[in-house]
N, C-alpha and C positions, 0 to 999 in steps of 0.2 A: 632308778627313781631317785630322784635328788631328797634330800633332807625337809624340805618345804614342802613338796608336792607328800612325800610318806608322811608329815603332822596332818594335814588335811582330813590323809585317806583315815586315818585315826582318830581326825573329829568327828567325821562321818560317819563313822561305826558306831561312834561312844554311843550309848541310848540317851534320848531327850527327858530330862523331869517332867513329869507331869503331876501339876498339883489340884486337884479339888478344894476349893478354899468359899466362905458366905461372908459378905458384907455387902454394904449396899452402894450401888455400884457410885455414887461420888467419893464413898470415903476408900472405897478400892482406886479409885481413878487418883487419889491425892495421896496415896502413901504405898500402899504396896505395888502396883505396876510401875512409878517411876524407881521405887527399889530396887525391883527383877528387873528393870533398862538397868540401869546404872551397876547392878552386879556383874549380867551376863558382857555388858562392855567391859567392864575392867576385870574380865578372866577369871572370877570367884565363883561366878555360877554358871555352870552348866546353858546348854539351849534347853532354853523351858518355855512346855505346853501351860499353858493356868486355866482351869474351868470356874471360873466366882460367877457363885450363884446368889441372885442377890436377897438381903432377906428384909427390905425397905424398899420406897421407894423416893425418888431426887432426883436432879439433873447434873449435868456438868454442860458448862460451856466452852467452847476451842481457846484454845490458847489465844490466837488471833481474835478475838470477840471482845465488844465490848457489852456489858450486862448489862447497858441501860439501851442498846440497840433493842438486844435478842431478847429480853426478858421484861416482862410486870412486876418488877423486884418488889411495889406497894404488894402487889396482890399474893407473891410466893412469901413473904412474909404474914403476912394477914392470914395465909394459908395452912403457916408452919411449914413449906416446901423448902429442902434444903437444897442449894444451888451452890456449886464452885465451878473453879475453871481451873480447868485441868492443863497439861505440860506438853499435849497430843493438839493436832489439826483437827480441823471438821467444825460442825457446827453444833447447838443446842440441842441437847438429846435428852428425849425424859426417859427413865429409866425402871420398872415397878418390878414391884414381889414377886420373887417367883420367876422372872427369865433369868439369864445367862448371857454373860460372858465371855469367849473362847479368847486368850491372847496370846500370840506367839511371839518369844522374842527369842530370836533365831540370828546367830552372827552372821553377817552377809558372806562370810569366804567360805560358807557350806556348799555344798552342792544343792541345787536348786532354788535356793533361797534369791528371786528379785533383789538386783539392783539399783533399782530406780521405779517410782510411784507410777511410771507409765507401765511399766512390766507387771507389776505387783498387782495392782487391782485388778483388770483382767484374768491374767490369769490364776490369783489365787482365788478370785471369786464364782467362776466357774466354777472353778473344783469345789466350795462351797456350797454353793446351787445343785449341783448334781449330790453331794452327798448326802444333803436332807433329801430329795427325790429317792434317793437309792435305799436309804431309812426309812421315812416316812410316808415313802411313794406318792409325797408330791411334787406339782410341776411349778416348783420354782426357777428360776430365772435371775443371773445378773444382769443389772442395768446399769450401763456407767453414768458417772464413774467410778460409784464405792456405793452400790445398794444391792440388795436382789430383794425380789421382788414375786409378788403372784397375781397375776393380772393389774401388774401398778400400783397393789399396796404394796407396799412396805412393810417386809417380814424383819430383814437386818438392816442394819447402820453399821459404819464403820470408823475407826482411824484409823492413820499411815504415820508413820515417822520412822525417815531411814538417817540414822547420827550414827556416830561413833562406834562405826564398823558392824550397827546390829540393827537387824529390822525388828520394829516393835508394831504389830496387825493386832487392832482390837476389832473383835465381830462384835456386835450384841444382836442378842438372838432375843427378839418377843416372845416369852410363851404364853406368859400368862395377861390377862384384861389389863388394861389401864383404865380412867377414868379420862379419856379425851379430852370433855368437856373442858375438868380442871389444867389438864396437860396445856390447851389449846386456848389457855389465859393465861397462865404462866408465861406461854413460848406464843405472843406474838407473830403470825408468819407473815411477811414481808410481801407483798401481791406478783412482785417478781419471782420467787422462789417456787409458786406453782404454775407459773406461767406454762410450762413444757409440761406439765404433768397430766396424766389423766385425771388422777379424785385432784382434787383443788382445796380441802380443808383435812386437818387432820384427823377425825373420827370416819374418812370414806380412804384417808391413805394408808392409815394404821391397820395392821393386821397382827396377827400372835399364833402360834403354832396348833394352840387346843382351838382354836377356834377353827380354823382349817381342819382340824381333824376331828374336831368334836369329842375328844377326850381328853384325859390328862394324862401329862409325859411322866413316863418315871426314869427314875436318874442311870438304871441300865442304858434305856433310848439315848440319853444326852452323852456318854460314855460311847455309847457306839458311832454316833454321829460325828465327836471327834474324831473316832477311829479312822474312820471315812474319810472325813476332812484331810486327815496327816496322811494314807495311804495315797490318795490323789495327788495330792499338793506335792507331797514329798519319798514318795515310793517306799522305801527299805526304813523310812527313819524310824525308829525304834522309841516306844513311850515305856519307859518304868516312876511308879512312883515314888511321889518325894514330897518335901515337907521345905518351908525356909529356913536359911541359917540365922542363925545368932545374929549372926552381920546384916542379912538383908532387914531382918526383922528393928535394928537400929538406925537402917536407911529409909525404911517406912515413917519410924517415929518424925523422923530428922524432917521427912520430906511433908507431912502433915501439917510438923510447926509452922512451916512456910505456905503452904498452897491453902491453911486457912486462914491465913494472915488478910484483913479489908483491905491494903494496900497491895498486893498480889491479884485479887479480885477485879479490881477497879483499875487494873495497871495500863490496860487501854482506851480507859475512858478520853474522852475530850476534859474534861475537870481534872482528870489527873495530870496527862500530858500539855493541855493549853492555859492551864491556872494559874501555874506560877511565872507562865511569860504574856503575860495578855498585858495590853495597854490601851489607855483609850485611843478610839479609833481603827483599833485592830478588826477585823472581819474575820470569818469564819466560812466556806464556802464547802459544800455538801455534793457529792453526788453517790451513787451507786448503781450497781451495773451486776444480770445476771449469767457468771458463765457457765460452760459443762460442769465445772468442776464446784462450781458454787457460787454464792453472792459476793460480791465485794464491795465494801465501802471503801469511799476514800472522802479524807478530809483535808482542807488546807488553813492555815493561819496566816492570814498575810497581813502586813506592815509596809504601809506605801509603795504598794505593786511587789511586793518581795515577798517569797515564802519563807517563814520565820520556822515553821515546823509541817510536819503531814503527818498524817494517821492511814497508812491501809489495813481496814481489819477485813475479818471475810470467814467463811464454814470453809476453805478450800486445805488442799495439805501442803505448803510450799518444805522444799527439803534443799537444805536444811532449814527447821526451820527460823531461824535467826535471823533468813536471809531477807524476811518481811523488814527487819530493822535497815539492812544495808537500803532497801529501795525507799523507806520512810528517809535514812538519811542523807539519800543524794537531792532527794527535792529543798532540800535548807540552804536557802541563797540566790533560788535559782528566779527570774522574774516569772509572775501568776500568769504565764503567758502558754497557749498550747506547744508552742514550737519547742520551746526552751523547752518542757516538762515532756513533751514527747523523744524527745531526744535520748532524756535520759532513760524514760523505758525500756523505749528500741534496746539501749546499753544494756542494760542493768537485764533484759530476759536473752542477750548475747550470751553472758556470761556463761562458762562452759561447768562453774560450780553451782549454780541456780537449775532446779528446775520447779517449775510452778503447771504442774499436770493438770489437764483440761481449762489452762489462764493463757489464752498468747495476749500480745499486744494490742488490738482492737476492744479487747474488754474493760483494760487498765483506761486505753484510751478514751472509753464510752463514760467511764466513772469520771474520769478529770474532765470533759467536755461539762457533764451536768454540774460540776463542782464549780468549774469557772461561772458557768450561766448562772449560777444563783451567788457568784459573786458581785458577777453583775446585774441580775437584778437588784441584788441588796444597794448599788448604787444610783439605780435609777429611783425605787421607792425615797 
């Protein structure tokens, strides 16, 4: 056995942290999960399980999002609803008292540990589905491409993000009520995004754990349910507890200062990104398009048939994710023409370091098609 292949067989052994940790899940989503990413990548911390139970409730929105698309930001402030946007893919998730969190951030050269966003949701989701079934003994179900599901509600949500050699899987688990109502003015849903679905609004898609089972969980059930979860998912892997270091608990603060920063927030807007280059004359052209993997906008600025800049935001998980930026920045230059701008998609989802799971090129394609036509409508009016 070579040297490399016995470090492995040695990480494999090592037992996984597992932390039980309560915040509520935006201010978990903005300091401590990008922490444990950025520990367990740079070799300080262990593969760690995290169970944040949350003990408010708020949203976060995808990295990719922008919050005057996905949100009633009048009505979550008028509300007191606290909202960020977190460092993870996906889309707008409201989040309440009382459920959970499961995230694993597991370096990819484990054994088992996904690859790639096509591998990962399947089948870590399965295993998920089955192990509340196997707990709970209900008939849950995953749905691609990042739900599960029982009879079409909506029990979990997810994100994906595979960087810097480590998979970071956020489940949220409903257990306990939300207030719909409130959730389902907050969050906006887009008439495309239930297009495929069975319930069609959020109070008939939302579902949570006690209500399917008509009692309350206690936190042995949610301990064993991980159990579950890690035994499928990953066979031998070993969970002992643990607690954060020194260090991560300084990567937390660090990472807070930032991700609650209105400039971070709004960093997708069209006002952020089109403000400081608009000119008179300049147009603005719109489309969006629903794929497996989720919605996608896409927006163009153009300057005498030329695109000045683009916006693709969207709920989907592209990985890396940065790579939204590369495809924003080949459209700069390019004429507001379908051929030209098809071109470069075709390219740009070539690419053998891109993958954008459940997005091929007919969606991108459907998005720029209605973004030109309301360029050109704005010219006919």
């Amino acid at each position: 056995m070579n040297d490399a292949s016995s470090q492995r067989d040695d990480a494999a052994a090592q037992p996984w942290r597992f932390i039980v940790g309560h915040g509520s899940y935006a201010d978990f989503s903005i300091s401590v999960s990008p922490a444990v990413e950025r520990a367990v990548a740079d070799g300080v911390a262990p593969p760690t399980v995290y169970l944040n139970i949350f003990d408010g409730d708020s949203i976060t929105i995808g990295v990719n999002e922008d919050p005057e698309q996905v949100l009633d930001l009048d009505f979550c402030r008028a509300n007191g609803i606290v909202a960020r946007r977190r460092v993870n893919g996906g889309g707008a998730i409201y989040a309440g008292k009382g459920s959970a969190f499961l995230c694993l951030y597991l370096p990819s050269e484990l054994p088992g540990v996904p690859a790639t966003a096509t591998e990962a949701f399947p089948s870590i989701l399965a295993h998920v589905a089955q192990s509340l079934n196997d707990v709970f003994d209900l008939q849950a179900a995953y749905r691609p491409l990042n739900d599960v599901e029982i009879d079409g509600r909506k029990l979990i949500a997810t994100s994906l993000k595979i960087e810097d050699g480590v998979m970071t899987f956020r489940i949220l688990l409903n257990i306990k009520a939300i207030n719909t109502a409130i959730a389902a003015r907050a969050m906006p849903m887009a008439p495309e995004k239930v297009k495929d679905k069975k319930h069609k609004d959020l109070g008939s898609r939302y579902t949570f754990l006690e209500q399917e089972l008509s009692r309350e969980i206690t936190h042995q059930e949610l301990v064993a349910w991980v159990d579950a979860c890690m035994r499928r998912a990953f066979g031998g892997a070993r969970l002992q507890a643990g607690q954060l270091s020194a260090h991560e608990d300084a990567l937390a603060q660090q990472a807070a200062l930032q991700l609650t920063a209105q400039t971070w927030f709004v960093e997708k807007s069209e006002a952020s990104r089109y403000g400081p280059l608009m000119r008179d004359g300049d147009r603005i052209g719109r489309g969006r398009r629903k794929a497996p993997a989720g919605l996608i906008w896409l927006s163009l600025l153009v300057r005498d048939g030329v695109i000045v800049r683009a916006i693709v935001n969207g709920d989907w998980h592209p990985r890396p994710t940065r790579s939204v930026d590369w495809l924003e920045a080949g459209f700069a230059g390019l004429p507001a023409e379908r051929e030209a701008c098809g071109a470069h998609i075709d390219a740009f989802l070539a690419r053998t370091d891109v993958e954008f799971a459940g997005v091929d090129a007919s969606h991108l394609l459907d998005a720029l098609d209605f973004a030109l036509a309301d360029l050109a409508s704005e010219v006919s009016a």
